[in-house]
C-alpha positions in Angstrom: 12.2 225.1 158.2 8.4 225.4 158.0 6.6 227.7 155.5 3.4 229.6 156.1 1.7 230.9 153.9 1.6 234.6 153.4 -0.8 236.7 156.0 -4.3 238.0 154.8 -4.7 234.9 152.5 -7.6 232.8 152.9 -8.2 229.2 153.0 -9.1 229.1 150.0 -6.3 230.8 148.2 -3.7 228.7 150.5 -5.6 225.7 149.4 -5.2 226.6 145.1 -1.9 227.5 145.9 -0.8 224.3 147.6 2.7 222.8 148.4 5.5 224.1 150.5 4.6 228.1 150.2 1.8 226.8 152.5 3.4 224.4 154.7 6.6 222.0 155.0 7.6 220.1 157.8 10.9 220.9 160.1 11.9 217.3 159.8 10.7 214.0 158.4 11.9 210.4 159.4 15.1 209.4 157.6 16.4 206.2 155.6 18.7 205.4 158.1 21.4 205.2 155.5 23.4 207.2 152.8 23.1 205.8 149.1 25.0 206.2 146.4 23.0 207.0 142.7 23.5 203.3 141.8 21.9 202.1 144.9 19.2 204.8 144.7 18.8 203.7 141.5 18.3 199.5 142.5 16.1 200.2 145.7 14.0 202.3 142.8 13.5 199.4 140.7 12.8 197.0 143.4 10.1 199.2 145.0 8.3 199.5 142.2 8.5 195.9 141.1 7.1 194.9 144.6 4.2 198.0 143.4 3.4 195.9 140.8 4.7 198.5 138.3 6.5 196.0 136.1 5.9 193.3 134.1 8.5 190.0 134.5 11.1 190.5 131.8 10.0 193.6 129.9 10.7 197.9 131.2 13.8 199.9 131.5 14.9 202.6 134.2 17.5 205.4 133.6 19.1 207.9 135.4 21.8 210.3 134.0 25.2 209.9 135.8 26.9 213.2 134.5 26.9 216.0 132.5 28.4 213.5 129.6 25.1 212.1 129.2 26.4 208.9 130.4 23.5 207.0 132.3 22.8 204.1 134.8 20.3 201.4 132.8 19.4 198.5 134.2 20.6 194.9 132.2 18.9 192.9 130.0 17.7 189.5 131.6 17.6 190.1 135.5 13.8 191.3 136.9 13.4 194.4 138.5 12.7 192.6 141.7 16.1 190.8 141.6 18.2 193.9 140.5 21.3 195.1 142.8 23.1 198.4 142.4 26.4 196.4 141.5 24.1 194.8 138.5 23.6 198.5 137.0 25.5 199.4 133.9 26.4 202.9 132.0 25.5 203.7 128.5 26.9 206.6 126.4 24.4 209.0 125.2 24.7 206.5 121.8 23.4 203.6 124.3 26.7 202.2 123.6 27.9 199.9 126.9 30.9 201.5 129.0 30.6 200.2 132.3 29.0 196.9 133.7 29.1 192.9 133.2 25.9 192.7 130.9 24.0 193.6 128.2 21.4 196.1 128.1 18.0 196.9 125.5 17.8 197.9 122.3 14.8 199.9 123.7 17.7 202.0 125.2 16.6 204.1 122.6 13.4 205.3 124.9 15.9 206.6 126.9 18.7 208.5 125.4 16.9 210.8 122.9 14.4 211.8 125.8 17.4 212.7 128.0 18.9 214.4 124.9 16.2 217.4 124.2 14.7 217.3 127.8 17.2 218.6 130.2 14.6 218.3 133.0 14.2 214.6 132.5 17.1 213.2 134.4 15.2 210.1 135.2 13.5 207.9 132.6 10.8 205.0 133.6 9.4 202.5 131.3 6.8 199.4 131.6 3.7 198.4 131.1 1.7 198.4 134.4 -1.4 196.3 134.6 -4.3 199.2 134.4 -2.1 201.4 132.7 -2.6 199.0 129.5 -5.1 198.1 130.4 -6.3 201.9 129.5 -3.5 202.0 126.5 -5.0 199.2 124.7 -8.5 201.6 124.3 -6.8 204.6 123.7 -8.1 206.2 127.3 -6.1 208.8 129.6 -7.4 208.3 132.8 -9.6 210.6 134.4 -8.4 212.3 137.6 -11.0 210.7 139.9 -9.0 211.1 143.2 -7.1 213.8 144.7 -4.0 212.0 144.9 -4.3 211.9 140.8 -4.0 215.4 140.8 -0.3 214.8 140.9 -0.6 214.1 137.0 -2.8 217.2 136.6 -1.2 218.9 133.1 1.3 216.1 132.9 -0.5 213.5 131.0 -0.5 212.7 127.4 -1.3 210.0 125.3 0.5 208.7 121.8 -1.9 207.1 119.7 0.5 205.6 117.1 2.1 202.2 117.8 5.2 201.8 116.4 5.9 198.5 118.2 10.0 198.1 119.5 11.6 201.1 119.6 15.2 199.7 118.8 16.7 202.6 116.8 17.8 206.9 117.4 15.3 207.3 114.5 12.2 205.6 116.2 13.7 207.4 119.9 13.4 210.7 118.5 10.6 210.1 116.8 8.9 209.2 119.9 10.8 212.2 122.1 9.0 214.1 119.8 5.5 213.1 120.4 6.3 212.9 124.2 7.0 216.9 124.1 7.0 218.4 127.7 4.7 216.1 129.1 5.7 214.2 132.0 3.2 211.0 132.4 2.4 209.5 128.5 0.8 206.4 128.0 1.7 205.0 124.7 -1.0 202.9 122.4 -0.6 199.2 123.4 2.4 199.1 124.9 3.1 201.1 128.4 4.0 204.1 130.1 6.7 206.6 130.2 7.5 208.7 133.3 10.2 211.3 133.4 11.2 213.1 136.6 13.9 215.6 137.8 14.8 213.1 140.7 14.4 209.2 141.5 12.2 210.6 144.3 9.8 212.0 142.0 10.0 209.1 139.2 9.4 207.0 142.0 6.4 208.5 143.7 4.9 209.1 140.6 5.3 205.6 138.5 4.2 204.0 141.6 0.9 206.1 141.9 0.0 206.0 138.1 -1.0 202.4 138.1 -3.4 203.1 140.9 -5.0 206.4 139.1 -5.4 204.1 136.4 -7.1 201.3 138.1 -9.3 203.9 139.9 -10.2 205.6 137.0 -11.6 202.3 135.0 -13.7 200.9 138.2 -15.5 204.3 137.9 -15.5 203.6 134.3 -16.8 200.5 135.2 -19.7 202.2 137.6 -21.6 204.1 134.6 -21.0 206.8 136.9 -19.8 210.5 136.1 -17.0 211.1 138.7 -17.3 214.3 140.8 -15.2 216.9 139.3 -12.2 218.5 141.3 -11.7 221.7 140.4 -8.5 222.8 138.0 -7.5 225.5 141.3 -8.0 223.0 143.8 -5.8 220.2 141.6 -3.2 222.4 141.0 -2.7 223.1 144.5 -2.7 219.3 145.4 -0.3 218.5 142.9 2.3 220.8 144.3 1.5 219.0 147.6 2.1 215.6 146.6 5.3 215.9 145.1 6.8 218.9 146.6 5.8 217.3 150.0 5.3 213.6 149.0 7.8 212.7 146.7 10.8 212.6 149.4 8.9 211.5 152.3 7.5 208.6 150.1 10.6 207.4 149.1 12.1 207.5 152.4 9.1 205.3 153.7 9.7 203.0 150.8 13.6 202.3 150.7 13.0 201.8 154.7 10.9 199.2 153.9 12.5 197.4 151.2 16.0 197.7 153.5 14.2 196.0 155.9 13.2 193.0 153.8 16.0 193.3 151.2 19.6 194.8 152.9 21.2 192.9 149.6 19.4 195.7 147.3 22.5 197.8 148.1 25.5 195.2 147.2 
C-alpha cells in the first residue's frame, strides 16, 4: 500500500524526511521466480561481478543461515562470475567447514567476528573494487558528490592501519572492532567491507559504492569543490534509496542475470 506523507507538511519537510513515510509504491515488477537463500545468495555474487565489484580470485560474501551462526560463504578457487548456489558452502561461527564440496578462506575471519557482535549485519561483502582502492591506497573517503551517494550518508568509515591477510579470530576481532557500527568502511590498501540487514540491501549498496568512488575522484580530478548537498536533504535521500531502491534494484538485477544466466540457480 502507498504512504503519504502526513497533511500540513511541506515539501520541504517531506523532502528531509524522505523514504516510504513519503511515498511507496502499490506494486513493483517481480523476479518471476521464488529463491531459496543459497540462490539469492549466487545471483548476488554474480551481479556484482558482472558490476565490476570484484576482483578475479580475491573477495568473500556471507550471509547467516540461522540463529546458530552457521553462514553461506562462497569457495575458495571459483570467480564470483562463475559461482552457482549448489557451489555455496556453510561455516560454523569458528569458520570451520560443515556443509559443501570445497574449501573456503582463511579471510573467513572478516566475516564471522563481524556477524558475532553486529546482530544487524546478517550479510557480509568483501573486495576490492577498482576506485574503491583506488581511494584506499591514499587514505580518502569519498565525498558524497551525487545524490545517489547519499545512500552512504553516516555510514562510511575508513581504517587506516593495514594489517595485511586477516587469517585469524584475533586479527577478525581486531578489525570488527575498528569497523564499529558503520556500515560502508574502506580499509587502507586493501578493499571494502559492506554489511547489510538483507542481500537486497548488500547488494544495492556494494554495487553503487564503486561508482560513488569513481565519481568522487573525477571531481577530485576537476580541481573543483563539489556543490554541497545538504545533511537534511541527504538524509532524506538515503532513506529513499534503500527503503525504496534496494528491493526494486535487486529485482531488476536477478531478472537480468536470469535472463543471461538460468544456470546461476543450479
Amino acid at each position: 500500500m502507498s504512504a503519504t506523507a502526513a497533511p500540513g507538511t511541506t515539501v520541504e519537510q517531506r523532502v528531509k524526511q524522505g523514504g516510504a513515510a513519503v511515498w511507496s509504491p502499490r506494486v513493483t515488477p517481480p523476479i518471476g521466480v521464488d529463491l531459496d537463500d543459497r540462490q539469492a545468495l549466487a545471483c548476488a555474487f554474480r551481479i556484482l561481478a558482472h558490476g565490476g565489484f570484484s576482483e578475479n580470485i580475491a573477495g568473500h560474501i556471507t550471509m547467516l543461515k540461522d540463529d546458530t551462526g552457521d553462514m553461506w560463504i562462497n569457495p575458495w578457487g571459483l570467480w564470483w562470475d562463475e559461482v552457482s548456489a549448489s557451489d555455496l558452502c556453510v561455516v560454523d561461527r569458528d569458520g570451520a567447514v560443515v556443509e559443501g564440496r570445497w574449501d573456503v578462506t582463511p579471510a573467513f575471519h572478516i566475516h564471522t567476528e563481524l556477524h558475532r557482535v553486529r546482530p544487524d549485519a546478517r550479510v557480509v561483502v568483501h573486495n576490492h573494487p577498482y576506485y574503491v582502492t583506488v581511494l584506499a591506497a591514499v587514505g580518502v573517503l569519498p565525498e558524497i558528490v551525487h545524490q545517489t551517494g547519499s545512500m552512504f550518508d553516516g555510514d562510511l568509515a575508513f581504517v587506516h592501519e593495514y594489517t595485511g591477510e586477516v587469517d585469524d579470530a584475533e586479527l577478525g576481532a581486531d578489525l570488527a572492532r575498528r569497523i564499529g557500527d558503520k556500515s560502508v568502511v574502506i580499509l587502507a590498501s586493501h578493499g571494502i567491507i559492506v554489511t547489510a540487514p538483507t542481500i537486497q540491501e548488500a547488494t544495492y549498496r556494494s554495487a553503487s559504492i564503486d561508482r560513488a568512488c569513481r565519481l568522487a575522484y573525477d571531481v577530485m580530478l576537476l580541481g573543483r569543490d563539489p556543490l554541497a548537498i545538504a545533511p537534511g536533504l541527504r538524509h532524506g535521500m538515503k532513506r529513499s534509496l534503500l527503503e525504496r531502491g534496494s528491493d526494486v534494484f535487486w529485482s531488476g538485477a536477478v531478472r537480468a542475470l536470469l535472463r543471461r544466466e538460468p544456470d546461476v540457480l543450479d
